[in-house]
C-alpha positions as CSV (number, residue, x, y, z in Angstrom):
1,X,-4.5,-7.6,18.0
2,X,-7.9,-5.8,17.7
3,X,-8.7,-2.3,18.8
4,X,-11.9,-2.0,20.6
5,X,-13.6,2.2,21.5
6,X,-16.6,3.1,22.6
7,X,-18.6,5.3,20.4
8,X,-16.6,8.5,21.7
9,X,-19.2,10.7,20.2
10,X,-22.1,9.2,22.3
11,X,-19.8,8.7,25.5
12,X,-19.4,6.1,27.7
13,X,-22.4,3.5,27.3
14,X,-22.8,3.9,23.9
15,X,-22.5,0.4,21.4
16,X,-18.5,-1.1,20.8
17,X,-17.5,-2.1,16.9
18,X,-15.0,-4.5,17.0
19,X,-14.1,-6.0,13.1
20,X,-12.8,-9.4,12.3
21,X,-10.9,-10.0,9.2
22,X,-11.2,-13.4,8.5
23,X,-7.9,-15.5,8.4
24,X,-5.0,-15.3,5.7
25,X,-4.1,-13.1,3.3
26,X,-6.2,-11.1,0.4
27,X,-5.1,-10.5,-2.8
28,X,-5.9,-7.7,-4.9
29,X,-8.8,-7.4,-6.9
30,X,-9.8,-10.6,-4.7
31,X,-12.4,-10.8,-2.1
32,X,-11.9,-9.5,1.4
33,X,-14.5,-10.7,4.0
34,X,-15.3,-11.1,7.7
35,X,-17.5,-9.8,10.1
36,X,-18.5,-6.4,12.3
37,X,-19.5,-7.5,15.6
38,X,-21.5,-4.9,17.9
39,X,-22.5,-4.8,21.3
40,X,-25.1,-2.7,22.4
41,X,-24.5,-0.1,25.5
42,X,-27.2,0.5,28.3
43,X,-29.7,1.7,25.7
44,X,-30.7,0.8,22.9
45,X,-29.1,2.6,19.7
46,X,-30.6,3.1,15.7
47,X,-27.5,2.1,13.4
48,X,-27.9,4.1,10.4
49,X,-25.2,2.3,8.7
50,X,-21.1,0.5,9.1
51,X,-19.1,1.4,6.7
52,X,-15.7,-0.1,5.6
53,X,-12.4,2.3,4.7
54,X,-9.8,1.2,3.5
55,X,-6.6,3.0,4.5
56,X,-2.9,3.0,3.4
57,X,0.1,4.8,4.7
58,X,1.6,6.9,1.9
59,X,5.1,9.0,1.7
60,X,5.1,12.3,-0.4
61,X,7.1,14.9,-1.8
62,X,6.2,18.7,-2.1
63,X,7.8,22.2,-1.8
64,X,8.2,22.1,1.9
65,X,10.0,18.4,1.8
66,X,8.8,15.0,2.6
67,X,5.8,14.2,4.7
68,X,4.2,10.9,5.9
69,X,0.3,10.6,5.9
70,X,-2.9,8.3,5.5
71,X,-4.9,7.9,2.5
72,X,-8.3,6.3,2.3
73,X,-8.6,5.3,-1.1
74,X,-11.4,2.9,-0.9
75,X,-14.8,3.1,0.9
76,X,-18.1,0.2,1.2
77,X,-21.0,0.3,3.4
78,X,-21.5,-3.0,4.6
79,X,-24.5,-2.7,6.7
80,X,-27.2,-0.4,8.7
81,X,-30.6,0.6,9.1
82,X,-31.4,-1.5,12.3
83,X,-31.6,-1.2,15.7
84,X,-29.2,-2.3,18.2
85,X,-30.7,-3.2,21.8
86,X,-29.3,-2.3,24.7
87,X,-26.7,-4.8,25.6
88,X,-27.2,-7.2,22.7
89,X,-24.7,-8.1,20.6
90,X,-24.9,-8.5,16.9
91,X,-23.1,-9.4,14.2
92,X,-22.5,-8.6,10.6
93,X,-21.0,-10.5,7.9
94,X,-19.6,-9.2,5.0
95,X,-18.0,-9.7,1.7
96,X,-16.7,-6.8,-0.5
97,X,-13.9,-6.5,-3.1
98,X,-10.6,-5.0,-3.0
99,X,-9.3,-2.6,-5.8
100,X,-6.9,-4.2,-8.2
101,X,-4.2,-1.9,-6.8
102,X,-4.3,-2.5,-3.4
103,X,-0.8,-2.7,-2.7
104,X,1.0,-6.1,-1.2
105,X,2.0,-6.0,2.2
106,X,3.7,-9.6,2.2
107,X,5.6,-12.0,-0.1
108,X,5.0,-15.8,1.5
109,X,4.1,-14.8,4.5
110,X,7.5,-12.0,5.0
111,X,6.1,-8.3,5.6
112,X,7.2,-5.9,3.1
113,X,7.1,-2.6,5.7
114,X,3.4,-1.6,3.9
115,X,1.3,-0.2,6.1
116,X,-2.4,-0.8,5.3
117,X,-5.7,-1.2,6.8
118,X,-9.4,-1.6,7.5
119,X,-10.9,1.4,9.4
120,X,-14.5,0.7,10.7
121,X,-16.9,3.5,11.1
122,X,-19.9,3.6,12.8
123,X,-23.4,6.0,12.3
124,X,-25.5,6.4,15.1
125,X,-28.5,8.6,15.8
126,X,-26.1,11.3,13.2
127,X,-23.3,11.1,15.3
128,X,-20.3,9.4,13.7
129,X,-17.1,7.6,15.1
130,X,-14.0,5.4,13.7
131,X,-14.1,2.8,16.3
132,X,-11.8,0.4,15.1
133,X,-8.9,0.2,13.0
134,X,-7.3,-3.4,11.9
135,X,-4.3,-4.4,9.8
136,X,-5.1,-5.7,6.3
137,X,-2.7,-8.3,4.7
138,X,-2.3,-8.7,1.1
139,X,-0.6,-11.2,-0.8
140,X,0.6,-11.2,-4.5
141,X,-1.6,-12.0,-7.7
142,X,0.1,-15.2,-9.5
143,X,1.7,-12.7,-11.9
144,X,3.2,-10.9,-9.5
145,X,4.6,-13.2,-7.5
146,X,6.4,-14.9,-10.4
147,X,8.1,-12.0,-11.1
148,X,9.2,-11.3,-8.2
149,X,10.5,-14.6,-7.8
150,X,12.0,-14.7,-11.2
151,X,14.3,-11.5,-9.8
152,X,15.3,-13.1,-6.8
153,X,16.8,-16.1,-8.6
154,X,18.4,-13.8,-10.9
155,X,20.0,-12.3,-7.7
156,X,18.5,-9.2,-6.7
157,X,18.0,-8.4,-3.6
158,X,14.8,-6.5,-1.4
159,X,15.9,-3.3,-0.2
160,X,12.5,-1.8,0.4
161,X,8.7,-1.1,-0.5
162,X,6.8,1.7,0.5
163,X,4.2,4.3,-0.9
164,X,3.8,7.1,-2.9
165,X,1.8,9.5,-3.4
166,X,1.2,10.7,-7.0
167,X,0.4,9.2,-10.5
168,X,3.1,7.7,-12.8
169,X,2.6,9.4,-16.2
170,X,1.4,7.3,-19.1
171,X,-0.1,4.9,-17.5
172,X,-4.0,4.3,-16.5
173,X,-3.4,4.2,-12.9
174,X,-6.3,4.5,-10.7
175,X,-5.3,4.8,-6.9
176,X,-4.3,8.5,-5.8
177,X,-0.8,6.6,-4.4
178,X,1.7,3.4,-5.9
179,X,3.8,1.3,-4.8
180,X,7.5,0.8,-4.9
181,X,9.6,-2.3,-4.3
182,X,13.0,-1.5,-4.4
183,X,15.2,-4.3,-5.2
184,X,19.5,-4.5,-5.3
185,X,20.8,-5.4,-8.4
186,X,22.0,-8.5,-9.2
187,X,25.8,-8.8,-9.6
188,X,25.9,-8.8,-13.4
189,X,24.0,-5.3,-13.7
190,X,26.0,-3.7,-10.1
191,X,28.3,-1.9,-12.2
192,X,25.6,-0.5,-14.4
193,X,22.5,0.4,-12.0
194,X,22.1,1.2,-8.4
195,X,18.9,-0.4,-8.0
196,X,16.0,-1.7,-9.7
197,X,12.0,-0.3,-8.8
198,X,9.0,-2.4,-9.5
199,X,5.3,-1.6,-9.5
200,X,2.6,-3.7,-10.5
201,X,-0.6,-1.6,-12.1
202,X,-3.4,-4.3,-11.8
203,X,-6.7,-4.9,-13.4
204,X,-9.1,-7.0,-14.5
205,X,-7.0,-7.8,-17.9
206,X,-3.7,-7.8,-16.3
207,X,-1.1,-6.5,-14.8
208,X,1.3,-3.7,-15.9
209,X,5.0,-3.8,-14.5
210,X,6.4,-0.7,-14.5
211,X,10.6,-0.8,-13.9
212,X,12.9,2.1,-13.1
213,X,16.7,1.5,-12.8
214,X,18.5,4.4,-10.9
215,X,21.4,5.4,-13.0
216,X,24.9,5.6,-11.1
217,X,25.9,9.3,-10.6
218,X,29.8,9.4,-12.0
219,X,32.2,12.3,-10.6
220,X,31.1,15.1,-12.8
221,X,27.6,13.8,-13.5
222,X,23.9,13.1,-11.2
223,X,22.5,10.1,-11.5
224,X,18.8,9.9,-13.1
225,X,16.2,7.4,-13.4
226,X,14.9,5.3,-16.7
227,X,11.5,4.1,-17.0
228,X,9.8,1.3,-19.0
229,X,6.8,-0.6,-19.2
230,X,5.3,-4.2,-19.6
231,X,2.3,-6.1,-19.8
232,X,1.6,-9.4,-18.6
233,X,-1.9,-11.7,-18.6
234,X,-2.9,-13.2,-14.7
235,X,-2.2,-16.3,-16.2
236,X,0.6,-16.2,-18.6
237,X,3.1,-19.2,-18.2
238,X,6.5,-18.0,-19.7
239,X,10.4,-18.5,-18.8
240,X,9.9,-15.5,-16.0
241,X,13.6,-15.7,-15.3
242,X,14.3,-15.5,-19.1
243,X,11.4,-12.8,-19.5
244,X,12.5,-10.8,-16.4
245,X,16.6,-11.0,-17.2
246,X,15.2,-9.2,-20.7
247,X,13.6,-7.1,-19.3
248,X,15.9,-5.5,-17.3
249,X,18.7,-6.1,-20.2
250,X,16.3,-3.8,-22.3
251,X,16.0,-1.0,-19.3
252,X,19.6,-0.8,-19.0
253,X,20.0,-0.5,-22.2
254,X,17.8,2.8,-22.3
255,X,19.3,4.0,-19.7
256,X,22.1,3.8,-21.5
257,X,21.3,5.6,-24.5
258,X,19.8,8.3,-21.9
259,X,23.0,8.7,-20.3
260,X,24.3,9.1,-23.7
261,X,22.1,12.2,-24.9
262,X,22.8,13.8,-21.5
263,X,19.3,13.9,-20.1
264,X,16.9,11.8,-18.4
265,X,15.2,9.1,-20.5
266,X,11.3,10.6,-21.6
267,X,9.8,7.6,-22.9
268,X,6.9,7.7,-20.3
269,X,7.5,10.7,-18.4
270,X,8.6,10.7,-15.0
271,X,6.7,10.1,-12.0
272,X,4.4,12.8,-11.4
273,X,3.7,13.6,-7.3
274,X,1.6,16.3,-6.6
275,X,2.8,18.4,-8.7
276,X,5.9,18.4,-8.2
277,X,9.2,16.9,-10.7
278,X,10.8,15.6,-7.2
279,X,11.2,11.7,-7.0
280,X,11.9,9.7,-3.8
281,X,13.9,6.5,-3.8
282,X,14.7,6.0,-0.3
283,X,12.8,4.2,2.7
284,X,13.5,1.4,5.5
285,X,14.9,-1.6,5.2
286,X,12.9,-5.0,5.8
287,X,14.3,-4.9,9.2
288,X,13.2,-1.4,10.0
289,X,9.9,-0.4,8.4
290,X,7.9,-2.1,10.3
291,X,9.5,-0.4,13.5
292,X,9.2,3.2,11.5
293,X,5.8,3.1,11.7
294,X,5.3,2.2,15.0
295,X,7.5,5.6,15.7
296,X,4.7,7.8,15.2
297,X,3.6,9.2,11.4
298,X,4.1,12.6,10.7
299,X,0.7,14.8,9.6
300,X,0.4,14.8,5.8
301,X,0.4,18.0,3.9
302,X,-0.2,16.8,0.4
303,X,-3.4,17.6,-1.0
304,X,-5.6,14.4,-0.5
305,X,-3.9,13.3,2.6
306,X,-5.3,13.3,6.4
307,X,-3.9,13.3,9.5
308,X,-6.8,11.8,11.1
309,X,-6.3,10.1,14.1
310,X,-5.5,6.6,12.4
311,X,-2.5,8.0,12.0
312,X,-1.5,7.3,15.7
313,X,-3.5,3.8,15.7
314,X,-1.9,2.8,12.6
315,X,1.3,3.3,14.1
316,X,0.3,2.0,17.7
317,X,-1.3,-0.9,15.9
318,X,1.9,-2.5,14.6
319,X,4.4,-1.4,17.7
320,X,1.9,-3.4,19.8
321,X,2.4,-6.2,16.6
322,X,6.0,-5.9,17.1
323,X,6.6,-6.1,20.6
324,X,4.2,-9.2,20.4
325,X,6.7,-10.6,18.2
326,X,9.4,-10.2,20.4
């Protein structure tokens, strides 16, 4: 499904953007390309320049509560500085690289509930308009995607992935916003954690898994969270089941010895959002985030986040991809 709208800030006449991802999935830090096709109004029009943003729907925590918003967090201008004659159409290949971050929407082919996507924006004659908005689909880097195998056959389940905004301390993460996949534990560890959160921290040298086990909360006691990290090489070939089951071993472990000394577990700070000590853990299930988007996305009021009106497309977008579905 593609959104096509006229250049609203020209009115009716003016050219139509319409973007083409091309086919399959992206991966991050991997090459995203297609093409921008125009189609010139009644009159001719100068196009100063297309750009690319890319655009993610991101869940925060601040004084007031939780909010729902859109982040850009990446931006390429892909072409411009021609003229587009009235009624000619025109089309504009392009090839540009994702950020080593970008989240993962889907894990062989299942959607994860991430919302993300490509928001085309048009300059004409000094007027500006978003005029059109598509889905972008990311898979897993070879890393990831063994690990996240590796904890399925250890048997955890998928709970959930979403978004959030912040930084998580100690590490040299780059995107204003990370991402969560929260998993069930696997019988052997059900007594001992509540659930198990992985994000991947990508670059060019690798990939850095950061776990957090939620600590069971006893009658007189909360529960808190434990943190700890590990590094991996795009292509390392290990035992991931064996690498994975230690890890995890080790995380419980510290939380553990946390639980022991009475107070959360400091060994690389908590995660930071906004500005605030607050840390969300909850969000949709695989059979329901996809629906709570299309329900609408509530304005943003962390600093950094827009309530632009791809909010409302976003979330049309992928009720209209839904009810496709069936």
């Amino acid at each position: 499904m593609v959104f096509k709208r006229l250049l609203g800030s020209l009115g009716v006449g003016g050219p139509t953007v319409d973007t083409v991802l091309d086919p399959g999935a992206a991966r991050p830090g991997g090459a995203l390309t297609g093409q921008v096709r125009l189609e010139g109004g009644p009159a001719d029009f100068d196009i100063e320049y297309i750009t690319l943003e890319l655009v993610a729907r991101v869940e925060a925590e601040h004084a007031e509560g939780e909010s729902e918003g859109v982040v850009a967090f990446e931006r390429f201008t892909v072409g411009g500085g021609f003229r587009l004659a009235a009624g000619q159409r025109h089309s504009v290949p392009f090839t540009v690289t994702l950020p080593w971050e970008t989240p993962v929407t889907e894990l062989h082919g299942r959607h994860l509930g991430i919302v993300l996507g490509v928001r085309t924006e048009l300059a004409v004659a000094g007027a500006r308009d978003k005029g059109d908005l598509d889905p972008l689909n990311v898979a897993p880097l070879p890393a990831q995607e063994a690990i996240l195998e590796a904890f399925g056959q250890l048997g955890f389940g998928f709970r959930s992935a979403d978004l959030e905004y912040g930084h998580i301390a100690g590490t040299a993460q780059r995107l204003p916003f990370y991402q969560e996949i929260e998993l069930t534990p696997a019988p052997q560890y059900a007594h001992q954690v509540a659930e198990i959160e992985v994000t991947f921290l990508a670059d060019p040298g690798g990939v850095e898994v950061v776990l957090e086990a939620d600590k069971r909360g006893g009658l007189f006691s909360g529960g808190h969270d434990t943190l700890t990290r590990f590094t991996v090489g795009h292509h390392d070939s290990r035992d991931w089941n064996a690498e994975v089951d230690g890890w995890v071993r080790q995380l419980i472990e510290q939380r553990a010895a946390a639980g022991h000394h009475g107070a959360p577990y400091a060994g690389f700070g908590h995660h930071d959002h906004d500005g605030h000590g607050g840390h969300h853990r909850s969000g949709p299930g695989m059979g329901t985030a996809v629906a709570a988007g299309a329900a609408g996305l509530a304005v943003g009021v962390a600093g950094g986040m827009v309530a632009a009106e791809v909010v409302d497309e976003i979330g049309d977008f992928f009720e209209g991809d839904e009810e496709d579905e069936g």
